[in-house]
gemmi code that builds the backbone of each chain (N, CA, C; Angstrom):
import gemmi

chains = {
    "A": [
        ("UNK", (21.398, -33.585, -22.292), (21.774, -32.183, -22.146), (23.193, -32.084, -21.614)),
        ("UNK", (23.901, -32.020, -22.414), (25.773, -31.938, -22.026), (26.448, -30.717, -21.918)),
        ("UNK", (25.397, -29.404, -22.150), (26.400, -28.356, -21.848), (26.173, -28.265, -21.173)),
        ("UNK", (27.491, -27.076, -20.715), (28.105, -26.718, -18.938), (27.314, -26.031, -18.395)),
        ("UNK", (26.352, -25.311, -19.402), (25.712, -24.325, -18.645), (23.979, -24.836, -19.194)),
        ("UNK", (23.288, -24.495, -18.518), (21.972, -24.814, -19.030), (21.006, -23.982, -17.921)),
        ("UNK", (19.692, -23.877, -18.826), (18.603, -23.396, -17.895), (17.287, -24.448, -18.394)),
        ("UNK", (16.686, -25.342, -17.987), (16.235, -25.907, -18.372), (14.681, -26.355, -17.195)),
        ("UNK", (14.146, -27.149, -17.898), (13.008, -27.650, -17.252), (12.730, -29.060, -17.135)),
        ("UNK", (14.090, -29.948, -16.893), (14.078, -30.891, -16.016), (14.614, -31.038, -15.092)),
        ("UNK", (14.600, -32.248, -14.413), (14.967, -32.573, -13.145), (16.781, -32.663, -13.333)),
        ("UNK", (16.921, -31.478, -11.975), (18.816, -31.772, -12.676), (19.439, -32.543, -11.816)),
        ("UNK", (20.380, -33.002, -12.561), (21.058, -34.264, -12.094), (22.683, -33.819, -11.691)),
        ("UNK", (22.920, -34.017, -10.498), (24.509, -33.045, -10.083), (25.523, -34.073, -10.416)),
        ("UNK", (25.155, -35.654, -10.478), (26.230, -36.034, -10.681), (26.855, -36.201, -12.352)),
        ("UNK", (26.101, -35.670, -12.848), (26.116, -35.872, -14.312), (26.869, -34.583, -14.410)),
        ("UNK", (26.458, -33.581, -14.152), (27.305, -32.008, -13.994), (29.008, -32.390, -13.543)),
        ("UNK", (28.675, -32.669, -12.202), (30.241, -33.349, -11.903), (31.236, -34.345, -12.979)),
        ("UNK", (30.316, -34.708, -13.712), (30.737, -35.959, -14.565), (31.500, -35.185, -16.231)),
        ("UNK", (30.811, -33.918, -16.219), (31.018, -33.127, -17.143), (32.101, -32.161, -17.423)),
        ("UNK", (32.883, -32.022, -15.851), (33.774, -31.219, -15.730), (35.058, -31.898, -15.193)),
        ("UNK", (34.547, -33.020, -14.666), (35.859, -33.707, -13.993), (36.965, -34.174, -14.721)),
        ("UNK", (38.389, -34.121, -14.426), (39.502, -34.987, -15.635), (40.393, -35.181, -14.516)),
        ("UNK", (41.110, -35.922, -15.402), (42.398, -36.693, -14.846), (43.336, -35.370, -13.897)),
        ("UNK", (43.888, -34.427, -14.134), (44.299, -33.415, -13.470), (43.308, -32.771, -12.486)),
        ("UNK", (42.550, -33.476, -12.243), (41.659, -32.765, -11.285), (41.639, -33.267, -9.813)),
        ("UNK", (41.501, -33.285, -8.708), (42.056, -33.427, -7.340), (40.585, -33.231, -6.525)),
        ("UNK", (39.943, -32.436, -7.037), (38.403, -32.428, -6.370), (37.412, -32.000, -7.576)),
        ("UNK", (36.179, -32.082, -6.938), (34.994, -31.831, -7.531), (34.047, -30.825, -6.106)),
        ("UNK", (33.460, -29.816, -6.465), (32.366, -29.320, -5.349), (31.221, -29.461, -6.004)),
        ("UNK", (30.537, -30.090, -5.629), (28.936, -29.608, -6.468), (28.044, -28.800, -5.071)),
        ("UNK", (26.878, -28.114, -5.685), (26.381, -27.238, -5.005), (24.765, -27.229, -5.032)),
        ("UNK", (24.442, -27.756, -4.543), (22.635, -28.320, -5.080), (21.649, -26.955, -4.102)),
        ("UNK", (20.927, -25.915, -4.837), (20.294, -25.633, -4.243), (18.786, -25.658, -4.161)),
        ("UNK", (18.313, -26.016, -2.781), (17.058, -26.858, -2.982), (15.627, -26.219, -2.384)),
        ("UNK", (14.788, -26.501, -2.856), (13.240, -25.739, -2.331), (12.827, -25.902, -1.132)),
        ("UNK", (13.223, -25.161, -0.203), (12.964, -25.164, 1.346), (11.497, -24.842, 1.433)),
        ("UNK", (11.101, -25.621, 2.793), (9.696, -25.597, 3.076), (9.320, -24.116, 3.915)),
        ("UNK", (9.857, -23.531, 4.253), (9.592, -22.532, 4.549), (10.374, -21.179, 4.628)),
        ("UNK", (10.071, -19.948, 4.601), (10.629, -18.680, 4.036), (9.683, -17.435, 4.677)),
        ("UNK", (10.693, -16.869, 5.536), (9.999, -15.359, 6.170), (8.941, -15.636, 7.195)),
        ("UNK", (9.442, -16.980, 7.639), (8.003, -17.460, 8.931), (6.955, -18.215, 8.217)),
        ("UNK", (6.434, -18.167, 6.376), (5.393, -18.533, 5.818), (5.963, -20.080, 5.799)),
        ("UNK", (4.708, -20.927, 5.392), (5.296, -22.163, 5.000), (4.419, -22.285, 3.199)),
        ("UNK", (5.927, -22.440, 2.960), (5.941, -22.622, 1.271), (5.502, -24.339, 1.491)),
        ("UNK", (5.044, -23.673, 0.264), (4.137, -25.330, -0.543), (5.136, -25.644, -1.760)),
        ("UNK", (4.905, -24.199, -2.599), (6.204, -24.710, -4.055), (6.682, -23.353, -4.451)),
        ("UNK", (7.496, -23.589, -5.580), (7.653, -22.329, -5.888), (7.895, -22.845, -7.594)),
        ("UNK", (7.668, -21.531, -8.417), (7.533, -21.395, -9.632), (8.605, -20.612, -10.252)),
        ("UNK", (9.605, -20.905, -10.830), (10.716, -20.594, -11.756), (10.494, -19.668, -13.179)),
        ("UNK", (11.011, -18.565, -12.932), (10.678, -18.178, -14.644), (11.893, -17.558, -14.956)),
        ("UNK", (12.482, -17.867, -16.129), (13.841, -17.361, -16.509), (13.323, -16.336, -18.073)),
        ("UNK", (14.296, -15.735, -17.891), (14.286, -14.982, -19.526), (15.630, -15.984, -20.314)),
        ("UNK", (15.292, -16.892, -20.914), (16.365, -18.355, -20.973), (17.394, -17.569, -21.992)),
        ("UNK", (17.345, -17.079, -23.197), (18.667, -16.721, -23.503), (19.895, -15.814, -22.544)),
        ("UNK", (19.227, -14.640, -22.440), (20.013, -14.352, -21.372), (20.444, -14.923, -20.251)),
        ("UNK", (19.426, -15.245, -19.675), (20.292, -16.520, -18.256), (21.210, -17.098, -19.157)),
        ("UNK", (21.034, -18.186, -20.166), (22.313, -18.935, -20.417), (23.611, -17.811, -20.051)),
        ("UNK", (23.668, -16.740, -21.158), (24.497, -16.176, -21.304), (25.678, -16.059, -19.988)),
        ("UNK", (23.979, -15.557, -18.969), (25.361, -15.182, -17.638), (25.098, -16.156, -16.892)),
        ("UNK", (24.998, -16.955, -16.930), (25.772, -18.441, -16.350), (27.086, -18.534, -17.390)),
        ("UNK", (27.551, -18.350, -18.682), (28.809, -18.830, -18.903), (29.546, -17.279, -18.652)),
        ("UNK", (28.814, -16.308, -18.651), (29.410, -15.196, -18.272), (30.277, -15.373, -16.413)),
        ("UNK", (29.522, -16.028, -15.683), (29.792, -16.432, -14.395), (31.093, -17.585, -14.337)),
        ("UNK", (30.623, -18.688, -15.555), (31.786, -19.814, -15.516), (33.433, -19.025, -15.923)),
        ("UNK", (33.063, -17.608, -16.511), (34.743, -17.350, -17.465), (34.994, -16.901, -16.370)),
        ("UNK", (33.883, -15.737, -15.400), (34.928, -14.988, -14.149), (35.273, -16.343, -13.334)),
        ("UNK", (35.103, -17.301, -13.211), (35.476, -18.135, -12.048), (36.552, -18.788, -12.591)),
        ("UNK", (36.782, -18.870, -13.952), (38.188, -19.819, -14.903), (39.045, -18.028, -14.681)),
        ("UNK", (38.395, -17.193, -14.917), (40.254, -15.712, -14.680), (40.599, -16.041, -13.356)),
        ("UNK", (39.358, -16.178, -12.502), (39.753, -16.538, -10.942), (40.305, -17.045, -10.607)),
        ("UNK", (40.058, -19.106, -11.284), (40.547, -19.345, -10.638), (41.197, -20.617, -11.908)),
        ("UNK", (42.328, -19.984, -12.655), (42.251, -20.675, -13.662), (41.824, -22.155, -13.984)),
        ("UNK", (42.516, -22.940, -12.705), (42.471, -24.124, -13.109), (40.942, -25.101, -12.480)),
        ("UNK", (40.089, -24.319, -12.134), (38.916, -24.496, -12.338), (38.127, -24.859, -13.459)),
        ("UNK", (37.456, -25.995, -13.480), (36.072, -25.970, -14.752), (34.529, -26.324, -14.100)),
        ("UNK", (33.832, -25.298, -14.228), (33.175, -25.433, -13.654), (31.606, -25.684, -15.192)),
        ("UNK", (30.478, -25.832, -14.183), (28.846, -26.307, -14.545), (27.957, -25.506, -13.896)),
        ("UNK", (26.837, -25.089, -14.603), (26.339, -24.421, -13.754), (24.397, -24.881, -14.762)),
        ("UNK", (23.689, -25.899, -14.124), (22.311, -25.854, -14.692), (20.931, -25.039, -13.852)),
        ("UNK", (20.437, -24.369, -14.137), (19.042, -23.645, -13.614), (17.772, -24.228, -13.934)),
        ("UNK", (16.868, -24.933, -12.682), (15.989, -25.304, -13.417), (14.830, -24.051, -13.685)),
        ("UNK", (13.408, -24.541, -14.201), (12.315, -23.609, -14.806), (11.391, -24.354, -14.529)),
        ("UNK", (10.027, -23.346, -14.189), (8.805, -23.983, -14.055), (8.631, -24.251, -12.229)),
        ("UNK", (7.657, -25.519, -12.266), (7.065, -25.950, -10.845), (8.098, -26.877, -10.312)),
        ("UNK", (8.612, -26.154, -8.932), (9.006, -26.960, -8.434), (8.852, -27.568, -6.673)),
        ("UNK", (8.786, -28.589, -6.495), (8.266, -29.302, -5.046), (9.320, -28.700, -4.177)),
        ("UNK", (8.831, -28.721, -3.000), (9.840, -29.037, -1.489), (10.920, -30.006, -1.654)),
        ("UNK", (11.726, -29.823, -1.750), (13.103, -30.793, -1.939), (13.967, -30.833, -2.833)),
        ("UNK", (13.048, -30.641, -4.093), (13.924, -30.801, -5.081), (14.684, -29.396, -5.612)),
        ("UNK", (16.094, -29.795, -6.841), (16.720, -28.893, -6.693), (16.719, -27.689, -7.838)),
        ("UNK", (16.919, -26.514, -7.263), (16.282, -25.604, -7.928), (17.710, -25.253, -9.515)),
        ("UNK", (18.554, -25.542, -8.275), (20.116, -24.827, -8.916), (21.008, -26.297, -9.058)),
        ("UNK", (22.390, -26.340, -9.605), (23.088, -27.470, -9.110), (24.344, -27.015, -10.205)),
        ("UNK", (25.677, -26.298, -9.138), (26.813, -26.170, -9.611), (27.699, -27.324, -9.678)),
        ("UNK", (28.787, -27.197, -10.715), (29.811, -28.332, -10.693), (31.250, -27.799, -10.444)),
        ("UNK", (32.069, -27.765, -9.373), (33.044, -26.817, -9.643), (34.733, -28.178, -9.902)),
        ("UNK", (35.069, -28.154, -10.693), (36.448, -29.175, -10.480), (37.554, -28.663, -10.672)),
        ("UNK", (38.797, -28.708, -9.905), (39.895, -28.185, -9.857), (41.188, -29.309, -9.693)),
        ("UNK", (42.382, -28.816, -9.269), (43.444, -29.533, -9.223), (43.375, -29.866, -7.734)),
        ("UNK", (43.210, -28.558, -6.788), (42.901, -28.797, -5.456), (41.320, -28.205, -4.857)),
        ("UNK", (41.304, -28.562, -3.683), (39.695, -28.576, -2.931), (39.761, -26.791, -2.572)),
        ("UNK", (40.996, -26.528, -2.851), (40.404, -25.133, -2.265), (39.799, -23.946, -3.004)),
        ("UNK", (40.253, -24.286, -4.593), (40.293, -23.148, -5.748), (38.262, -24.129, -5.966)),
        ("UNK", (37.897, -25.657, -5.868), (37.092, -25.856, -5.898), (35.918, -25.170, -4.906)),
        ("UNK", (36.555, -25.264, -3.791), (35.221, -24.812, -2.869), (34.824, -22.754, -3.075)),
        ("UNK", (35.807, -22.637, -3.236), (35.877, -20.971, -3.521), (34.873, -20.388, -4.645)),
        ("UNK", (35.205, -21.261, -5.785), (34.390, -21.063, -6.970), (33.148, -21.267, -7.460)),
        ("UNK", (33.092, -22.528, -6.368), (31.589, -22.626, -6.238), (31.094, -22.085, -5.459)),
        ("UNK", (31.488, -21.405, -4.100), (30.571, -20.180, -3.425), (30.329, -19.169, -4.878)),
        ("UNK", (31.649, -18.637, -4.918), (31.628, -17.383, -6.223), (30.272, -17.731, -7.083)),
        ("UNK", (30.549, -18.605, -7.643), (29.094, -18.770, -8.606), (27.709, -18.778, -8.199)),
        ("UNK", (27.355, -19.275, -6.977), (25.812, -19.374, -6.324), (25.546, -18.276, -6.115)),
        ("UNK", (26.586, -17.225, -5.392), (26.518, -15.360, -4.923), (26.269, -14.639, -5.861)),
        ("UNK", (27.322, -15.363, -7.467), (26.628, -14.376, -8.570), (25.594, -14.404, -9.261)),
        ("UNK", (25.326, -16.009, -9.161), (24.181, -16.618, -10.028), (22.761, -15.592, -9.315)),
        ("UNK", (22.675, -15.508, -8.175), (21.599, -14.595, -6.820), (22.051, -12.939, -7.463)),
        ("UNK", (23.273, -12.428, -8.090), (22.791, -10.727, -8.587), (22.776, -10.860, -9.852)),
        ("UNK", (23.107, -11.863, -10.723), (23.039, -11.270, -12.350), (22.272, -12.312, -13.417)),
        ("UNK", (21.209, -13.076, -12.431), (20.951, -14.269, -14.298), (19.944, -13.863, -13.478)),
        ("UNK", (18.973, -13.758, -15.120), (17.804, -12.957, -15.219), (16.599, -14.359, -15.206)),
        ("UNK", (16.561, -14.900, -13.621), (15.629, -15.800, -13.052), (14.972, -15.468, -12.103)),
        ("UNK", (13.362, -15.898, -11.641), (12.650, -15.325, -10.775), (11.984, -16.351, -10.193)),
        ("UNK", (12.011, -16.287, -8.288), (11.280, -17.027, -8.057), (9.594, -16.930, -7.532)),
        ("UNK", (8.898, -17.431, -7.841), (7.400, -17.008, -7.479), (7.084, -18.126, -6.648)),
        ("UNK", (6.900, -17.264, -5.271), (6.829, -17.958, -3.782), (5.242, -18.364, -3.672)),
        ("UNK", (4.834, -20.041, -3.560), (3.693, -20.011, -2.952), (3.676, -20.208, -1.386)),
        ("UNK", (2.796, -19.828, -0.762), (2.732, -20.419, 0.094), (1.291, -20.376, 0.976)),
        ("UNK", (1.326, -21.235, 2.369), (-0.077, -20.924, 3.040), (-0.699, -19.546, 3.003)),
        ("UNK", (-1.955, -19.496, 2.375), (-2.423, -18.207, 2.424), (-2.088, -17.251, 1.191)),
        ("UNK", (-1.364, -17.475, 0.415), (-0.620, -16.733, -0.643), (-0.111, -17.287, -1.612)),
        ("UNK", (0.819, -15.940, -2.542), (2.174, -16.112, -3.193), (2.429, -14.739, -3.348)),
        ("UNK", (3.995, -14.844, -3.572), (4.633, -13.571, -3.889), (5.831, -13.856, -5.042)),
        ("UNK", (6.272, -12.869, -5.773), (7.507, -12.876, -6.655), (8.370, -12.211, -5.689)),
        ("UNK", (9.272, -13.177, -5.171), (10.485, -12.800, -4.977), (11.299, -11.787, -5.737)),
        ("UNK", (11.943, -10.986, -4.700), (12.782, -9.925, -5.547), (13.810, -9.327, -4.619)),
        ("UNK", (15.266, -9.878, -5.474), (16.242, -9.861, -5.271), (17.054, -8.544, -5.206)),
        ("UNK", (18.181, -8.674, -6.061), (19.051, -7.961, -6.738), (18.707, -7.364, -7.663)),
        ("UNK", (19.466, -6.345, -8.463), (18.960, -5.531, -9.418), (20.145, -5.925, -10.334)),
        ("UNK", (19.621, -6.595, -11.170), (20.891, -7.458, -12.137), (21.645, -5.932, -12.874)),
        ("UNK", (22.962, -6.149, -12.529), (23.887, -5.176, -13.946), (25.493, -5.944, -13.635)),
        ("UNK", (25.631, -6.701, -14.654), (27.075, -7.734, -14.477), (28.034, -6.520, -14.621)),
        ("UNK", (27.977, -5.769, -15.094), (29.097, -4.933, -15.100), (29.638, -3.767, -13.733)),
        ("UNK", (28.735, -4.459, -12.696), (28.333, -3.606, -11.328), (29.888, -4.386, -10.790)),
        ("UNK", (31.009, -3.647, -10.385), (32.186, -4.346, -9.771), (31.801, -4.342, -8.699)),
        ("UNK", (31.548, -3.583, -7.748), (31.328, -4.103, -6.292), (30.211, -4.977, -6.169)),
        ("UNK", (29.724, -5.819, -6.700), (29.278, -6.851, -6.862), (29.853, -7.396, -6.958)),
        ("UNK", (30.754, -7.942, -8.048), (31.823, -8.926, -8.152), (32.530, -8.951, -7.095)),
        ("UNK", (33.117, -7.825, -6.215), (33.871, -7.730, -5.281), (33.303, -8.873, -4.338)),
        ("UNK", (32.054, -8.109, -4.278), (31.281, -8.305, -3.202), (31.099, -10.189, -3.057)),
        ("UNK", (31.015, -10.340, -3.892), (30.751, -12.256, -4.290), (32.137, -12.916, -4.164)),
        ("UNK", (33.872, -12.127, -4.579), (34.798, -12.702, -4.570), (34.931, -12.623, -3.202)),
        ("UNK", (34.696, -11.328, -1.866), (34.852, -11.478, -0.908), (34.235, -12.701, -0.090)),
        ("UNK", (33.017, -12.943, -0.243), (32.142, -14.087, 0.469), (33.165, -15.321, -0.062)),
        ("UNK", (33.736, -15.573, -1.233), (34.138, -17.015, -1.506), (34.823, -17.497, -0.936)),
        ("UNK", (36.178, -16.155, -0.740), (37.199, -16.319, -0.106), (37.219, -16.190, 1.135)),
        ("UNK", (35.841, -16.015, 2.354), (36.464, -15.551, 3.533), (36.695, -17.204, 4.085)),
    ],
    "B": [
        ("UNK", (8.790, 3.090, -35.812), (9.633, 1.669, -35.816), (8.581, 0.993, -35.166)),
        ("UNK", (8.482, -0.349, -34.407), (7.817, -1.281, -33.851), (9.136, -2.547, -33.143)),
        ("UNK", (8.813, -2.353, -31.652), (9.779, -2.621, -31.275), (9.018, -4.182, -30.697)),
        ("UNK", (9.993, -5.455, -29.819), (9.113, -6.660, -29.201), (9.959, -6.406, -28.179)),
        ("UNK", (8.455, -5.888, -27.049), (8.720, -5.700, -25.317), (8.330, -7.144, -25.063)),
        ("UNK", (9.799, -7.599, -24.037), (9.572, -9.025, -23.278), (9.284, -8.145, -21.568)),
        ("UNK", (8.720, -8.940, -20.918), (8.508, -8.682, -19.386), (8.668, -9.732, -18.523)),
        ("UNK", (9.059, -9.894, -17.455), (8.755, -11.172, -16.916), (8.324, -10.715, -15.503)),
        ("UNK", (7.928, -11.988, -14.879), (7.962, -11.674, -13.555), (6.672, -11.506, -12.986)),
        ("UNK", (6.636, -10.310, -11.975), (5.776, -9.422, -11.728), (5.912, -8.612, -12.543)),
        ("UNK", (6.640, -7.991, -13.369), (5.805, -6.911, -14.423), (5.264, -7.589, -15.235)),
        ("UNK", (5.145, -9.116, -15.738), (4.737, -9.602, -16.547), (3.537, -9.652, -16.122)),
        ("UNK", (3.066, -9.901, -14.890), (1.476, -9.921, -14.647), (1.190, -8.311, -14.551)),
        ("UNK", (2.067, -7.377, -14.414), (1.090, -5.649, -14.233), (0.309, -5.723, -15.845)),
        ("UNK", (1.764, -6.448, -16.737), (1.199, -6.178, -17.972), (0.294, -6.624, -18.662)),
        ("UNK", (0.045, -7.804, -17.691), (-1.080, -8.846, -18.185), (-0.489, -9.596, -19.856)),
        ("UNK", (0.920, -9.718, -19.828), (1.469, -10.657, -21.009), (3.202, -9.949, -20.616)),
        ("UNK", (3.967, -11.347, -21.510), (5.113, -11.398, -20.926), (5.249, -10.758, -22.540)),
        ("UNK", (5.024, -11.003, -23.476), (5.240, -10.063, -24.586), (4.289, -9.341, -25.754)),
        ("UNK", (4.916, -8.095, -25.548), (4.508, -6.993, -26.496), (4.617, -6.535, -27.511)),
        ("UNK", (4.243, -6.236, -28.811), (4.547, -5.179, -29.475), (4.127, -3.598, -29.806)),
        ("UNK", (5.080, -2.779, -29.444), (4.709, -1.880, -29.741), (5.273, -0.654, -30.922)),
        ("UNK", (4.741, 0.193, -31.291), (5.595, 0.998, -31.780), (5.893, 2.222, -31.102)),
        ("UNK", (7.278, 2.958, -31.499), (7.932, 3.886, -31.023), (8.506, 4.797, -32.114)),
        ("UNK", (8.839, 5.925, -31.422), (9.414, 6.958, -32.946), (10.824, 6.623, -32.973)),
        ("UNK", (11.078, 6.653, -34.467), (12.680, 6.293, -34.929), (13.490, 7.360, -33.490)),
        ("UNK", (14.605, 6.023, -33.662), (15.803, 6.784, -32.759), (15.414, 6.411, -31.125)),
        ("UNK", (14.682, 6.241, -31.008), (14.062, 5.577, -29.505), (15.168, 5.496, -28.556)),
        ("UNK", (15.301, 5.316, -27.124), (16.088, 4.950, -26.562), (15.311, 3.890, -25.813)),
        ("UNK", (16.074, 2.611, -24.679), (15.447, 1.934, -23.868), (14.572, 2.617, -22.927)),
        ("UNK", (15.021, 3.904, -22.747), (14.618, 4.470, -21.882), (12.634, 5.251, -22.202)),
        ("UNK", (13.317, 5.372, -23.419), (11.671, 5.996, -24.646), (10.741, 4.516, -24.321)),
        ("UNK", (11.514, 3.545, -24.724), (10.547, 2.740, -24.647), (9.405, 2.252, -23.124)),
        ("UNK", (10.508, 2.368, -22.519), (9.897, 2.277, -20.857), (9.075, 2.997, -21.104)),
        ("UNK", (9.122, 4.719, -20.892), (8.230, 5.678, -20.565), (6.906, 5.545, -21.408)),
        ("UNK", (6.774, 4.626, -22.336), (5.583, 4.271, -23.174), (4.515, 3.498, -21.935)),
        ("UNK", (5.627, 2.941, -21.946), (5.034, 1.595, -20.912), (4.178, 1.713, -19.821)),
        ("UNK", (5.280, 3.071, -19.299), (4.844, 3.728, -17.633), (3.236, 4.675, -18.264)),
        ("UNK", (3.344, 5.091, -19.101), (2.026, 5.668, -19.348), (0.501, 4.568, -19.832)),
        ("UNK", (1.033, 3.635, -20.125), (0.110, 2.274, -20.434), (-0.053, 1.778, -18.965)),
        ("UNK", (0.721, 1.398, -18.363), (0.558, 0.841, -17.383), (1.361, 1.472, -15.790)),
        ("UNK", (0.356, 2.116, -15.141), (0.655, 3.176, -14.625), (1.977, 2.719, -13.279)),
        ("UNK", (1.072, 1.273, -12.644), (1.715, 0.598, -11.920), (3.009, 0.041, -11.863)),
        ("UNK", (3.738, 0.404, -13.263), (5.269, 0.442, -13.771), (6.206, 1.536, -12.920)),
        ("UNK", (5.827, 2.262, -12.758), (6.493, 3.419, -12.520), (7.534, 3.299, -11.271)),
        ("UNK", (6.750, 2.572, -10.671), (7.774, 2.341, -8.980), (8.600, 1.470, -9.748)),
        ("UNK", (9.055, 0.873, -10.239), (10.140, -0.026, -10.534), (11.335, 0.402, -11.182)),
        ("UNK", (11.149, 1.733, -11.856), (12.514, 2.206, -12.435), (13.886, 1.719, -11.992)),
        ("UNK", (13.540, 2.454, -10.789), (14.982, 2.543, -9.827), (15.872, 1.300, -9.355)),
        ("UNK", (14.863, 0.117, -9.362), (15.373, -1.255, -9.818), (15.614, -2.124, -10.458)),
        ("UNK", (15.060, -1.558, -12.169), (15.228, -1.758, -13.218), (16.293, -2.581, -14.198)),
        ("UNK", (16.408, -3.486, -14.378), (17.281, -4.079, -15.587), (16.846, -4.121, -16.999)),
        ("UNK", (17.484, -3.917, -17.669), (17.079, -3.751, -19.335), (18.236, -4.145, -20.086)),
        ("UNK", (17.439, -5.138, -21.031), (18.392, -5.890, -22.473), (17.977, -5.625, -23.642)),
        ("UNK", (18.665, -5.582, -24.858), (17.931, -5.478, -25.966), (18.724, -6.500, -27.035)),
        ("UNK", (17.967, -7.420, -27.539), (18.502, -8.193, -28.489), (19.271, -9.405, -27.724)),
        ("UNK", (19.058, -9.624, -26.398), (19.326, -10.571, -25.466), (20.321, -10.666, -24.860)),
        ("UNK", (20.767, -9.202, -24.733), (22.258, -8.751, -24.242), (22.000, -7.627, -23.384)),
        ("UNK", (22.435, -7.607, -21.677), (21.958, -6.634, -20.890), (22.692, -5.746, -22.014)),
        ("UNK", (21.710, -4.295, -21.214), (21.885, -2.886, -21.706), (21.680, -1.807, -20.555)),
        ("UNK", (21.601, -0.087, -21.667), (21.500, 0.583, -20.842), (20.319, 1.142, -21.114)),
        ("UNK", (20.299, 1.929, -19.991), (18.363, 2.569, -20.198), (18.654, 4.018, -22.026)),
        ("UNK", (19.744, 4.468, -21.796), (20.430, 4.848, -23.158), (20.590, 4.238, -24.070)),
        ("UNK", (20.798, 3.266, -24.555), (20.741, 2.521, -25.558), (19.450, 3.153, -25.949)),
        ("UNK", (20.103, 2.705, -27.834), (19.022, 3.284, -28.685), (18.655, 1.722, -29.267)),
        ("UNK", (17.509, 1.944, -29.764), (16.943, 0.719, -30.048), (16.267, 0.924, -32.359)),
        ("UNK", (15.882, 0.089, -32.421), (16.008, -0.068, -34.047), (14.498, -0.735, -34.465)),
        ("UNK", (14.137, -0.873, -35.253), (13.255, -1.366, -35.799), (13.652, -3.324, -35.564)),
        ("UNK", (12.395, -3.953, -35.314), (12.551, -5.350, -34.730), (13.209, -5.594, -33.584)),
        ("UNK", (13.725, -4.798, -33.008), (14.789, -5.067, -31.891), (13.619, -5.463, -30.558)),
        ("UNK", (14.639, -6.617, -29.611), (13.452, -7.090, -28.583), (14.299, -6.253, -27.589)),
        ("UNK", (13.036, -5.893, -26.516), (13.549, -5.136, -25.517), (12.955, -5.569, -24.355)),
        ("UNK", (14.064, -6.005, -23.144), (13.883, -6.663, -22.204), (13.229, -5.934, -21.107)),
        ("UNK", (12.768, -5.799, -20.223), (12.713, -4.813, -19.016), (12.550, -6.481, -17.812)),
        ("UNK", (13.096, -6.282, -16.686), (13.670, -6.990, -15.706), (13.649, -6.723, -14.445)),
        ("UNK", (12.694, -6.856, -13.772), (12.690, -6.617, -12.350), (14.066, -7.337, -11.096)),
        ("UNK", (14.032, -6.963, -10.083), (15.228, -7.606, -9.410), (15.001, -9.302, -9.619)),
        ("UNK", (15.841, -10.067, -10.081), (16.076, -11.130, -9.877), (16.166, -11.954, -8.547)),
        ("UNK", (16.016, -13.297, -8.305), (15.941, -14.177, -7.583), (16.219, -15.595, -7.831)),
        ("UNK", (17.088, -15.395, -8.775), (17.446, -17.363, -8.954), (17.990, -18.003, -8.034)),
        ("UNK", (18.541, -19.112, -8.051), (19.528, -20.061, -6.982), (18.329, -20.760, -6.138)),
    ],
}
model = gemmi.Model(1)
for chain_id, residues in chains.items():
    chain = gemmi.Chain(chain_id)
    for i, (resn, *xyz) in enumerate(residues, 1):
        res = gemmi.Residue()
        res.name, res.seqid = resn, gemmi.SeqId(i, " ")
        for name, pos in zip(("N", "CA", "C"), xyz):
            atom = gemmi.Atom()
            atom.name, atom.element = name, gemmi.Element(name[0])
            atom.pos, atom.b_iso = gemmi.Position(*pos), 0.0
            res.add_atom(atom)
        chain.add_residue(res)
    model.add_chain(chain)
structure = gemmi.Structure()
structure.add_model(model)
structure.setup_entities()
């Protein structure tokens, strides 16, 4: 699986992401692994269950990679989502951000995790002791600017 | 016309299936199509106001008009990462 962007239902691999974006003009790499914490809201999670609407997610994951290349041009970034069951530990998300310097890297990869959380149409379904619930976020609309604002402010503070 | 409602989520379980077909009268909007929905399934109704909607796998608006075969998304708040 070699594109930059993916939503998929295996186990993702960050250094392969990193491996995908990195070149000779490049000065850093950020990757960004986000992973299934054992617990949430005081409950203790057991797992949680992934469901994407997969064409669209792709979409705005590369919709996410172009705002972060106007951003930050000399950025190339990765961005894979996994799907389905996933354990305590393992990783749910896993960005690749590579640049000329560490700073346009670390920026872009906040930017992307903040947007990836208001606009790709993924859901998580929380188990835990005693339960489960569907998580519910944001109210996806990419064309919402103070959103964007809102995600370029967090990157950059 | 006869349109294909996707759901996911929690509306996918109100609906008891993540996809539908239904039909609607020519000229429909996303919005026509919801209000089908909200009368099928009553427990829809609180979700408007947080609502996302695509059609043909491209967000949209609750205005958008929709066509014969066209898939129509409805999207509760998201939670990826």
């Amino acid at each position: 699986m070699n594109a930059r962007t993916a939503v998929t239902d295996s186990v993702l691999d960050a250094a392969m992401l990193a491996g995908l974006v990195e070149g000779p003009g490049h000065g850093a790499v950020v990757t960004f692994l986000g992973l299934v914490r054992d617990h949430n809201q005081g409950r203790r999670v057991t797992h949680l269950v992934y469901e994407a609407y997969e064409p669209l997610a792709v979409k705005a994951l590369d919709r996410i990679v172009r705002e972060a290349a106007d951003q930050w041009p000399s950025v190339r970034m990765a961005i894979h989502h996994r799907t389905g069951q996933l354990a305590i530990g393992e990783a749910s998300v896993v960005i690749a951000a590579a640049s000329a310097h560490r700073a346009d890297a670390f920026a872009s990869c906040r930017y992307a995790i903040e947007r990836i959380k208001q606009i790709v149409p993924i859901w998580k379904h929380e188990f835990f002791e005693g339960g489960d619930t569907w998580v519910e976020g944001a109210t996806a609309d990419p064309d919402d600017v103070r959103a964007l604002e809102q995600a370029l402010r967090i990157a950059c503070a | 016309m006869r349109v294909k409602v996707r759901l996911f989520a929690r509306l996918r379980e109100l609906g008891g299936s993540g996809e539908l077909v239904r039909d609607v009268p020519d000229n429909a909007t996303v919005s026509a199509v919801w209000q089908s929905l909200v009368q099928e399934f009553p427990g829809f109704a609180d979700y408007r106001p947080s609502l996302s909607c695509a059609v043909n796998t491209e967000y949209a608006k609750f205005t958008t008009a929709v066509a014969d075969g066209d898939e129509v998304a409805f999207m509760p708040p998201v939670s990826g990462g």
